[in-house]
C-alpha positions as CSV (number, residue, x, y, z in Angstrom):
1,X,8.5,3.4,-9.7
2,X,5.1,1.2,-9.3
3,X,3.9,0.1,-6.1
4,X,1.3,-2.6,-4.7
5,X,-0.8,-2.0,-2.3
6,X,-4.0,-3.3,-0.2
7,X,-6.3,-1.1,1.1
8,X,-6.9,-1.2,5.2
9,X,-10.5,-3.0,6.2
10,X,-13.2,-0.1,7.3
11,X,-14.5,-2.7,9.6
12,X,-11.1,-4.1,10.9
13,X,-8.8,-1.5,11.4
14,X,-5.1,-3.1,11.0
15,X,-6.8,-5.3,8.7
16,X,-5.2,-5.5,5.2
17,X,-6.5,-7.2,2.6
18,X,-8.1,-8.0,-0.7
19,X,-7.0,-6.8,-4.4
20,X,-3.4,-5.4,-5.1
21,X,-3.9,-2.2,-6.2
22,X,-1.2,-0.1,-8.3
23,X,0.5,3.3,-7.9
24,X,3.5,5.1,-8.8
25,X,5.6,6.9,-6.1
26,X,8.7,8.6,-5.8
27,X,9.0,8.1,-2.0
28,X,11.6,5.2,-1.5
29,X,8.9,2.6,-0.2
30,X,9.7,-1.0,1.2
31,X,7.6,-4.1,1.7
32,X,5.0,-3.2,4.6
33,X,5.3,0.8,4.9
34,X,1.9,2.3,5.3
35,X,1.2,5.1,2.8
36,X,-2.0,7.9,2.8
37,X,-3.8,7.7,-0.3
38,X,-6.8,10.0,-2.2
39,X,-9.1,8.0,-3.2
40,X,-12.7,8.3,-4.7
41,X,-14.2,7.9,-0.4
42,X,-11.3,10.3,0.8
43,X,-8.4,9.9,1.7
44,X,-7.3,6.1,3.1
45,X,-4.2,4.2,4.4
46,X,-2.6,1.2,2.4
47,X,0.3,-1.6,2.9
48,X,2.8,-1.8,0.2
49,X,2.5,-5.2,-0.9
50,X,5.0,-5.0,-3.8
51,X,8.0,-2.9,-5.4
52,X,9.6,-1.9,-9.0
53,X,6.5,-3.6,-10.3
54,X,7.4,-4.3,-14.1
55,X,5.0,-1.6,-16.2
56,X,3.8,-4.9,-18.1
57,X,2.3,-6.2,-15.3
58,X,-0.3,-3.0,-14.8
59,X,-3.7,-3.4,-16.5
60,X,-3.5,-0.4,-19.1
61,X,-7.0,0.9,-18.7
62,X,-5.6,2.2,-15.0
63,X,-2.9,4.2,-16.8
64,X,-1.9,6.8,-15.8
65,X,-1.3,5.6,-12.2
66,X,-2.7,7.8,-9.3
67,X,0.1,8.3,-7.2
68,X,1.6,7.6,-3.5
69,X,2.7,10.9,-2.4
70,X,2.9,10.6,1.5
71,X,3.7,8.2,4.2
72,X,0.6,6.8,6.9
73,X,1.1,7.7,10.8
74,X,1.9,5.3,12.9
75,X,-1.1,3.2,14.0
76,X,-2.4,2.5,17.5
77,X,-3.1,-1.1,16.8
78,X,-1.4,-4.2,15.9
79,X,-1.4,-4.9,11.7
80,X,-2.5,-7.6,10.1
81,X,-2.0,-8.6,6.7
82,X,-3.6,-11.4,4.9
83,X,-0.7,-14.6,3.5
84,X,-1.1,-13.7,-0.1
85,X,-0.3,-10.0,0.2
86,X,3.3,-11.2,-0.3
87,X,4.5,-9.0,2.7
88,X,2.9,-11.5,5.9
89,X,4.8,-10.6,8.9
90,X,6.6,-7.6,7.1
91,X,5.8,-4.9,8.9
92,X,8.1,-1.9,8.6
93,X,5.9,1.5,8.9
94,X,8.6,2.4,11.8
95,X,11.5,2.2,9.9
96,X,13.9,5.3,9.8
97,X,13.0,7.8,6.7
């Protein structure tokens, strides 16, 4: 399945957002879980911003997706996500796996 996500601010921690970003994953993830991801400055935590994201909707030079393979710890700080991440006020990275 393909995923959104925004990356967390390196100068706001709890911060979220900027550009949706796409991955595939075959964790069950939900609206606001907080996921680890490897990217090309190590490894950083995201926000799902979006689910079962149609493949049409995935700019084709990005294909193959990188993938989502493990969920973030739970922070010590309040989240924040910006209004046009399409999750604002969803924030589930506590929910029961």
């Amino acid at each position: 399945m393909i995923f959104s996500v925004k990356f967390e601010s390196r100068d706001l921690p709890g911060t979220f957002a900027g550009k949706n970003y796409h991955y595939e994953s075959a964790l069950p993830l939900v609206l606001g879980d907080l996921v680890k991801i490897e990217t090309q400055y190590g490894q950083s935590v995201a926000i799902v911003t979006g689910v079962n994201i149609p493949d049409g909707n995935v700019d084709a030079r990005y294909q193959p997706l990188k993938s989502i393979k493990e969920y973030a710890e739970q922070p010590a700080y309040p989240i924040h996500s910006d209004s046009s991440s399409g999750c604002a006020g969803v924030v589930s990275p506590f929910r029961n796996r």
